[in-house]
N, C-alpha and C positions, 0 to 999 in steps of 0.2 A: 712596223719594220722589224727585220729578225737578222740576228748578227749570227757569222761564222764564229766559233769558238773552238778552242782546243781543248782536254783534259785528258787526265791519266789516270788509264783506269787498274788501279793498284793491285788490286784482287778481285777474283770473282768464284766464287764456290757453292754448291748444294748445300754446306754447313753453315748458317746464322752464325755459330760461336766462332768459326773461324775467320769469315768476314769480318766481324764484331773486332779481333782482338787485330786486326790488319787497321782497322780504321781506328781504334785505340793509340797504338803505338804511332801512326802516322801523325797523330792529333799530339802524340808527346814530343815529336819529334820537332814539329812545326803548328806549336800552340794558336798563333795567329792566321793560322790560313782555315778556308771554310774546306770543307769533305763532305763528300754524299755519299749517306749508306742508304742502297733501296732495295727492294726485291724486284725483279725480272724475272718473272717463271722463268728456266727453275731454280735461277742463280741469286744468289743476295752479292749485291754488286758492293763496289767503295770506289768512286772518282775522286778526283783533287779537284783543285781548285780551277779556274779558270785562265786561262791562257791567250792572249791576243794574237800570237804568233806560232806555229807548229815550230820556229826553230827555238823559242823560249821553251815549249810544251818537252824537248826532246833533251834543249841543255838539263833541267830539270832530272828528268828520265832519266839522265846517264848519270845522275849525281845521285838515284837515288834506287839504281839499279841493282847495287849489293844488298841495300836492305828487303828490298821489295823485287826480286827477283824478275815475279810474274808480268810486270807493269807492262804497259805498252799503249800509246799516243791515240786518241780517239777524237772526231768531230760533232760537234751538236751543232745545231742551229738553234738558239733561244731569242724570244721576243729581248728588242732592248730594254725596254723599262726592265727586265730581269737584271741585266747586268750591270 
């Protein structure tokens, strides 16, 4: 079985160090939540956390839009034993 999910994908950049210090700071910001740093030829990515609702995924976003400018609401579909 595979669930719809929400996240937000904070930054995305050709520069690791830059990605790096976006998922740093978000990780100060909000100690207890999980973040994904990956690479995606040719972008090293940074998601948040997961989200069961696109209207949670987006209250989020707007609360955290000054800091993280670039962000904007993404869908995955991941198997549920994941979640």
């Amino acid at each position: 079985k595979i669930v719809l999910v929400y996240k937000i994908q904070l930054f995305h950049h050709e520069n690791r160090y830059s990605a790096w210090k976006i998922k740093n700071k978000y990780e100060e910001l909000y100690p207890t939540q999980q973040i994904d740093f990956f690479y995606e030829p040719p972008y090293f990515k940074v998601n948040s956390e997961y989200f069961m609702t696109k209207v949670s995924a987006e209250k989020k976003m707007d609360s955290i839009k000054v800091i993280f400018p670039d962000c904007f609401v993404i869908t995955e579909f991941i198997p549920l034993n994941e979640f």
